[in-house]
N, C-alpha and C positions, 0 to 999 in steps of 0.2 A: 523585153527586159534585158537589163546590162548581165554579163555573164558576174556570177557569185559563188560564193564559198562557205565554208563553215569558218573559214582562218578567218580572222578576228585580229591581222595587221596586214599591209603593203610593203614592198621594196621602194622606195622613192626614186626619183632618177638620181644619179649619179655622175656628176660633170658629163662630157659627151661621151664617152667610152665606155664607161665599165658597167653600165646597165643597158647598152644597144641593142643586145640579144638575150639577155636576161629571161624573155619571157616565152623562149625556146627552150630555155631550163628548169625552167619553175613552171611553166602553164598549167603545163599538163596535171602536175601536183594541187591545184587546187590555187594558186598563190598568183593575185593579181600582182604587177609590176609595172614599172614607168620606163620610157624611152624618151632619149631626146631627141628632136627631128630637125636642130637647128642648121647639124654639118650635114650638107647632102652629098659630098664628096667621100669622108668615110662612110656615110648609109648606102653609098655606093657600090664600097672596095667593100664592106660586111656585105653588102648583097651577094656579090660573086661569091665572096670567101662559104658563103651557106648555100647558095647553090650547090658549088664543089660538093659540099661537105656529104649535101643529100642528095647527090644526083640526078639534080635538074637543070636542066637548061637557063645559060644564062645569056642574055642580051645587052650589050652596055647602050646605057642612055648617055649620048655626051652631051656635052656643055653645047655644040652646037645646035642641039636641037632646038625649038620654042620651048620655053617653061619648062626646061629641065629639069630645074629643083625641084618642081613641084612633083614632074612625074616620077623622081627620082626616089621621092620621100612614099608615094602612092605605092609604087613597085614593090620596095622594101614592106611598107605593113601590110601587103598581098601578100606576101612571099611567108613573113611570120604566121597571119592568119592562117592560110593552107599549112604549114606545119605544123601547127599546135592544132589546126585539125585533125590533121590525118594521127597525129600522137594520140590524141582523144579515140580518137576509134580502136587503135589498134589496143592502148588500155583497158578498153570496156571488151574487148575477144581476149584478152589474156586468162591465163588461171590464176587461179587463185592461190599463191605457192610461195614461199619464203621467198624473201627476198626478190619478189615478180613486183615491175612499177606501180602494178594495183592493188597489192597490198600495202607498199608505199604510201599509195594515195591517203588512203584511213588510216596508216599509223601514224601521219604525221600531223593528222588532224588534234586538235585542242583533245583533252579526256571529257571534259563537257559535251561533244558536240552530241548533237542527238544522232547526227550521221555516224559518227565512232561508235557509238552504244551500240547503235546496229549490227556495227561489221563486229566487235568484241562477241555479243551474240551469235552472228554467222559464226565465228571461228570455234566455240563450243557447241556447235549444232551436229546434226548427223542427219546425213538421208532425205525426205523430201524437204524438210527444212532446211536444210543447209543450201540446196539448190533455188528453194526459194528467194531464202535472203540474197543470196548470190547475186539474182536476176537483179533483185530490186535495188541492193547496192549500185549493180554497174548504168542505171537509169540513173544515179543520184550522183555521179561523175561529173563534175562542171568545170569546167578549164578558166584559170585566175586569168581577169581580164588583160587585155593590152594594149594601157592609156599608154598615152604619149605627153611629151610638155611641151611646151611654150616660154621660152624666157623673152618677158615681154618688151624687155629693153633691147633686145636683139632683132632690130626691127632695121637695117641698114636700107636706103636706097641704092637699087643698081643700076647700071648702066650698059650698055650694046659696045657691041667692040668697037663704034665711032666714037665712044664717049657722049653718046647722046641718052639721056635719061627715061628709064622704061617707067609703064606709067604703075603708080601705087602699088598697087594687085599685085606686080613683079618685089616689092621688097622683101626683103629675108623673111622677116614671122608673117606676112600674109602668104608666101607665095609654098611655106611650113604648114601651116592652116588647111590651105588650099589642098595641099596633099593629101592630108588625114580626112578629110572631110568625102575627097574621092574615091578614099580606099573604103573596102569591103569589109573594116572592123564595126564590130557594134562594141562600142568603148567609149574610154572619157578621154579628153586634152583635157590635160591640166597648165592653165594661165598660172607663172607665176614672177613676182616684181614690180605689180602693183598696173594701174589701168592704161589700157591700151586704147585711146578712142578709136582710132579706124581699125585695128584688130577687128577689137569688140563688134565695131559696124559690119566688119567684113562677113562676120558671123550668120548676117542676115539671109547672106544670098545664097547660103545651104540649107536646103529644106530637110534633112540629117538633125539639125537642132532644133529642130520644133517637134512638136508629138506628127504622130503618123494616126491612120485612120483610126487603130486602136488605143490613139491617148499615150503611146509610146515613145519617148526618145531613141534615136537610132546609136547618135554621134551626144555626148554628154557633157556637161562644161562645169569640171572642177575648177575653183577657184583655191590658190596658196594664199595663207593669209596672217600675218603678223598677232593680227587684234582684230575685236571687234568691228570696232567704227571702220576699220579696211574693208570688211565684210559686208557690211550693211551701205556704203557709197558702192562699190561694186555692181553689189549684190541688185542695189533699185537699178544702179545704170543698163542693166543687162535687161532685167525683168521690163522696163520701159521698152524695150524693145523687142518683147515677147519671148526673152530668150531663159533658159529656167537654170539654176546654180542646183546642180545634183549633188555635191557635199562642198563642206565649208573641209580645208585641207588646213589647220595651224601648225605652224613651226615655230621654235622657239627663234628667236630674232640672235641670237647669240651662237648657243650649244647646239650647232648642227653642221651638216657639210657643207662647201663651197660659198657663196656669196654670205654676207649676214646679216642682215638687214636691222639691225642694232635699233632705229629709230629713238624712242626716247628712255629706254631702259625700263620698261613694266615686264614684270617678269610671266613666265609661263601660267604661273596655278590664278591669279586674279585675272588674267587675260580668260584663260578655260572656266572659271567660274563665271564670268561673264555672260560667255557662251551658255553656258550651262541654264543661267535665271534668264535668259531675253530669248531664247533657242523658239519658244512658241510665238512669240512675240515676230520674230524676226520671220519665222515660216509665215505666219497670219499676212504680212505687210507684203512682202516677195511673191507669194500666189496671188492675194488676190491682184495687184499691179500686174503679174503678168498673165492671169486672165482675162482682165478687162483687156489688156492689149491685143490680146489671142484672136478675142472675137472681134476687135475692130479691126484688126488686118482679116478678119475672114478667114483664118486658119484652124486648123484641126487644136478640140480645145482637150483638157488630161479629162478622161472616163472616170478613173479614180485620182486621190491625191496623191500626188509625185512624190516619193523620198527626197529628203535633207539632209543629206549624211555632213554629222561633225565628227571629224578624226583628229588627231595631233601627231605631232612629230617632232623629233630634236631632242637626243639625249639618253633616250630608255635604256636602262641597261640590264634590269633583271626583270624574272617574270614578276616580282611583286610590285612594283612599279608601276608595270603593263598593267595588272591587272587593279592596281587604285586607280592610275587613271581612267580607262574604262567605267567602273562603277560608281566611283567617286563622280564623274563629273559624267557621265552617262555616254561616254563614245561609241560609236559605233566600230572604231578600229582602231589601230595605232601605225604607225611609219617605223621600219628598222633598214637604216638605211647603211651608214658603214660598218658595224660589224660585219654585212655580206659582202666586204672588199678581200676578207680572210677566208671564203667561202667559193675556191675556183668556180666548186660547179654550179654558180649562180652568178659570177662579176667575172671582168677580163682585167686581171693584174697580172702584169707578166712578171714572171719568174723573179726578177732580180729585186723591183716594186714591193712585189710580196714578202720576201726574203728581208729587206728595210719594215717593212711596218712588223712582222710581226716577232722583231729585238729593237723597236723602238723603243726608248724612252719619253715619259711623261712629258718633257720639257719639248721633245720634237714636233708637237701639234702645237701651232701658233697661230695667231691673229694677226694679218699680212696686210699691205696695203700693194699687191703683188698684182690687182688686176686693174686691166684698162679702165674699166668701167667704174672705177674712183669708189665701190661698194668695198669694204672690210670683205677679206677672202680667206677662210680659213685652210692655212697650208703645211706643209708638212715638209721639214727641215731635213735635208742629203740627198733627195730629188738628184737626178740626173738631169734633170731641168736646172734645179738649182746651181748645180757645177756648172754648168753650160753658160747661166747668166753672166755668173762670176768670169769665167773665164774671158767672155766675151770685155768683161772691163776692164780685165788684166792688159788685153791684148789691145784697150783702147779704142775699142769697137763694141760701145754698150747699144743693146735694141736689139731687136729678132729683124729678118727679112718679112716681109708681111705679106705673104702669098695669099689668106684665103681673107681675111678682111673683115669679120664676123663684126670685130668689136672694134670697129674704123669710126670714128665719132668727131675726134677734133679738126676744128677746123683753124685755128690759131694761124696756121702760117702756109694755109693751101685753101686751093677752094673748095676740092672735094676732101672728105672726110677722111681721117688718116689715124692711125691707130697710136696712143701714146706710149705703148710699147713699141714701136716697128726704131728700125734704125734710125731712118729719116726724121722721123717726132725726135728721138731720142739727142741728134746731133743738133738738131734745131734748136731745141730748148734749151740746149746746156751754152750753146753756144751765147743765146739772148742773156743766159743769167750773169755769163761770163763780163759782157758787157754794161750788164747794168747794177752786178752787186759787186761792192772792193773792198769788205770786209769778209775773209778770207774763211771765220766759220762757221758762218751766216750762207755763203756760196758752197764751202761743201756740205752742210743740211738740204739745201737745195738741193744742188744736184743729186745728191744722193734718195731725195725722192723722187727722184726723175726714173734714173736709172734700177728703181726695185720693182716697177712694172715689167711682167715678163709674160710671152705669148702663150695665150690659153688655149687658144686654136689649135695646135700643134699639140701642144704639153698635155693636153687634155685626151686626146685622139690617139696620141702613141702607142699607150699600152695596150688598146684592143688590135692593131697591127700588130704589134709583136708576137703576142702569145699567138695568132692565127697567122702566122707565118706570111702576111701580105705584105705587099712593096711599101714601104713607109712614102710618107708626101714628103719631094723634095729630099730624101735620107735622113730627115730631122728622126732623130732616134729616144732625143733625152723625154723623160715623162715628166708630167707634172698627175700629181696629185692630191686631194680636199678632201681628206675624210676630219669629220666632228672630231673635238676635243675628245668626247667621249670613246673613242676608240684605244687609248690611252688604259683602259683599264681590260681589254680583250688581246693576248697574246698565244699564235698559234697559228695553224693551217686548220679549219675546221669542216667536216662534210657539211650537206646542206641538213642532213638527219640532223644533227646534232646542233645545229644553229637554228631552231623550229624548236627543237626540245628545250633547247636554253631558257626561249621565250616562254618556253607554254609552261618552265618550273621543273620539266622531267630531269635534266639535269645542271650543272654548273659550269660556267667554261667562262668565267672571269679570271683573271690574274690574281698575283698576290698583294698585287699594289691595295691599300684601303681607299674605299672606293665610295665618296658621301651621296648622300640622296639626290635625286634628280636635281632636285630643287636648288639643294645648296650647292652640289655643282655648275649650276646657271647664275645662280645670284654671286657667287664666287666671281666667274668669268668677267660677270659684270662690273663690280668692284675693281677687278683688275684693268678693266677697259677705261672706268673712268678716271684710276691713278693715273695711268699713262696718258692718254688724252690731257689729262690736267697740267701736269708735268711738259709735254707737248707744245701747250702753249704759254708756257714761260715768258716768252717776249714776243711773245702778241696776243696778250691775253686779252678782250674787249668786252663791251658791255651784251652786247649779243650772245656771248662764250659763257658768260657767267649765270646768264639765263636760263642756256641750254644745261650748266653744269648743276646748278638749282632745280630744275625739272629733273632730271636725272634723277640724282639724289632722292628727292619727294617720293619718285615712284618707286624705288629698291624701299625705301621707310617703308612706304605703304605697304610694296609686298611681302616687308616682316613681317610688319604687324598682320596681315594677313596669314602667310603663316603658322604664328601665334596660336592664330585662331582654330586651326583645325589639327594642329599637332596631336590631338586627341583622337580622331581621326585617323591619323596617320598611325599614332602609336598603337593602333587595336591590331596591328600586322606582325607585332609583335617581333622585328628586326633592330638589331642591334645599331644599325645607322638611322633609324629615325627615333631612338633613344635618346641619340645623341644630337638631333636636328635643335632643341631650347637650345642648349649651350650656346651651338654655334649662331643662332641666329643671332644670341644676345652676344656674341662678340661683333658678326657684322655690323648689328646697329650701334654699338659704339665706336667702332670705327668709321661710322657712315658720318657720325654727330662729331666727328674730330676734327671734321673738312669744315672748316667756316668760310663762307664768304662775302664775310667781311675783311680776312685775313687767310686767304685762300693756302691750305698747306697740303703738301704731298711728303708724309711721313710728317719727317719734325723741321721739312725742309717750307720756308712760305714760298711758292711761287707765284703770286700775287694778291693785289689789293680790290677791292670795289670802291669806286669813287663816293 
């Protein structure tokens, strides 16, 4: 069985850095977390730096070796594994004594939990009871798993220092895959960014994903998922290949960190309501397809029936929240993902990083068009990355130098794939535009969406080298950092105690900013995404545009009226912002119905027409 807990949310990954080691901080507490495996170069320089740290022997794996990355990424979740065991042990010999990590472990559990009751009990006991329960608590100690992700469009091919092309199995997410698959965790990869076909296939050749003699998964394959219908094409495509979806992971497509995956604007609550009425449905379909599969390749088939976990994530801010969605739509967990960027002893934000988000202002989380990979990137404004960009076009020299290649995709004006941030992309394209546009602010619009791509490789990586005092790559020092809009309303440095208790309701540790309901903070975002997008296309507005801007539209309606519907619901929580959730819905929806298009207007401004 996958290792579990009584916690009742996740740390999500966290661009490449700030959740790399995360689960050397939390394990041991009960609190699964996510890793990224995409950089195998910083999973390298974090190896050594945790070696140091715990006085083990390090070995560097270089690049010369065969299949470095892969063994590179193996090494690395061995290394986590063994600490967060040997931490697990040394917890379960501790005493029991204020402020001991194992008493830690139960306090910081939910007040619910039946585990807590226990230890609450232990702690008013005396004598052979107290010893009792003691024992039986430190049996009841289970270390929070340690998935990894998969971003699935980070899939580059590579190539041998002849420039000659190595075969599949060597590209970036299979050869990431390959890693996790050979290391000694019993854990989930979490796929997320939608289907991967040879990923997915590659899946096949580890017998890790399939059950074991006992009907068991070793290696578990969460799937990230927008919606539905993502869920369910996934979902067969895998199961057709005998392979089982251990929970469905949704994020809000807007209100979350780093990429956004916006699609067509349906908002969180009828996306989870979804989930919620088809959930048996969707189990029934997925088992049996990958049973029948099971026993026609001849493999070990499940003894009992496997878990389905639906989670969400994107947005949560208070424990009431957490705890509607949970019961409301029946989850099994939730995602709190950038509030722990203000939580040292859980993320790697270094000093200066930290010091900027937590005198942010509202207005500095923004919706960026800042990454290669042409996805909406939610970024966050005075970045040391961002000075760095700017300067670099001061100085007439817009683009990063593109040492590690991650997000090397274009191919416009080379054979091999080249990154549209790198200098190179960057001089190329400004150059063609130069040539081919000669109205003057029409050419700087252009270029200037040339030049707001900025290296995530790097920007991304930085701040866990900093705080851990390792050599930075190249001395690129500037940071880039994605935390969710919602982080906008959390101001402070906070322990991990205290960011656990927030959740579970024990205490408050929001700002003074007024802070709306999930909900209409999502539907909010939204609105604001599709004024600008509209506005956007001004003079290229087309009949495709206007399609997409009408579906849009449709689905934010829908998910008032939705809404609407369960406000009632919502109001039995008895808080003073889902009081106020009618008002505001019924202003979104008149401002949703102001946008016509037949007479397309942004404000009271028309930016075009439908033929």
């Amino acid at each position: 069985m996958l290792n579990t807990s009584s916690h009742t949310f996740h740390i999500p990954v966290m661009g490449l850095a700030f959740s790399i080691d995360t689960p050397i901080k939390v394990a041991k507490f009960g609190i699964s977390s996510v890793v990224s495996i995409i950089e195998d170069q910083l999973i390298e320089q974090m190896r050594e730096v945790i070696c140091k740290n715990h006085g083990l022997e390090y070995s560097e794996i270089s690049v010369l070796e065969p299949d470095y990355r892969a063994k590179r990424i193996t090494a690395y979740l061995n290394l986590l594994d063994k600490i967060v065991s040997l931490q697990i042990n040394e917890l379960r010999n501790e005493d029991f004594e204020t402020g001991h990590n194992i008493n830690q472990y139960f306090e910081m559990l939910p007040d619910n939990s039946e585990i807590r009751k226990v230890y609450n009990t232990m702690i008013v006991s005396s004598g052979v009871e107290k010893l009792s329960l003691q024992k039986e608590l430190r049996q009841l100690i289970i270390p929070g798993s340690i998935d990894v992700n998969i971003m699935t469009k980070l899939d580059k091919t590579n190539y041998d220092e002849g420039g000659n092309q190595l075969p599949t199995e060597y590209s970036d997410a299979l050869a990431a895959l390959r890693g996790f698959a050979n290391s000694t965790l019993k854990s989930s990869i979490i796929f997320s960014a939608g289907l991967n076909p040879r990923l997915y296939a590659y899946c096949e050749t580890f017998n890790d994903f399939y059950p074991d003699e006992k009907g068991e998964i070793k290696k578990k394959i969460i799937l990230k998922v927008s919606d539905y219908r993502s869920a369910l094409i996934q979902g067969k495509y895998l199961a057709k290949k005998g392979l089982w979806i251990s929970e469905f992971r949704i994020e809000s497509g807007i209100n979350c960190g780093g990429h956004a995956f916006i699609s067509s604007g349906i908002p969180l609550g009828p996306i989870l309501e979804e989930f919620k009425n088809k959930r048996g449905e969707l189990y029934d379909e997925l088992f049996a397809e990958c049973s029948n599969v099971l026993t026609q390749l001849g493999k070990n088939t499940f003894k009992n029936n496997p878990e389905l976990r639906i989670t969400a994530q994107g947005g949560i801010g208070t424990a009431e929240e957490n705890s509607f969605l949970m019961d409301y739509y029946n989850l099994d967990a939730t995602g709190w993902g950038s509030p722990f960027l203000l939580v040292p002893e859980a993320t790697n934000v270094d000093e200066d990083t930290l010091d900027r988000l937590v005198h942010a202002k509202k207005e500095d989380y923004y919706l960026s068009h800042s990454s290669p990979l042409g996805v909406p990137f939610n970024n966050f404004k005075n970045t040391t990355s961002e000075l760095q960009r700017i300067s670099r076009i001061v100085k007439n020299r817009p683009g990063s130098p593109c040492y590690k290649k991650f997000l090397s995709s274009n191919v416009e004006f080379t054979d091999k794939p080249i990154c549209t941030a790198s200098r190179e992309y960057q001089n190329l394209k400004i150059k063609q535009l130069k040539d081919t546009i000669t109205d003057e602010t029409q050419l700087e619009k252009e270029i200037e969406k040339i030049i707001e791509k900025d290296c995530l490789c790097e920007g991304l990586s930085a701040s866990a080298l900093i705080k851990n005092h390792a050599k930075l790559s190249h001395k690129l020092s500037a940071v880039t950092i994605c935390p969710g809009p919602n982080l906008a309303y959390f101001s402070g440095v906070f322990s991990l105690k205290q960011m656990i208790d927030h959740i579970y309701g024990r205490i408050n540790i929001l700002n003074s900013l007024n802070r709306p309901n999930i909900f209409i903070n999502e539907l909010q975002l939204y609105i604001d995404y599709l004024k600008k997008e509209m506005a956007d296309q001004l003079t290229i507005l087309t009949d495709k545009k206007i399609t997409y801007f009408q579906n849009f539209k449709a689905n934010l309606l829908k998910g008032i009226e939705y809404y609407h519907s369960i406000e009632q619901s919502l109001n039995t929580k008895g808080s003073e912002a889902y009081e106020q959730m009618a008002k505001q819905l019924t202003e979104f929806k008149n401002m949703l119905n102001s946008y016509s298009f037949d007479n397309i207007l942004y404000g009271d401004k028309v930016i075009g027409t439908t033929k």
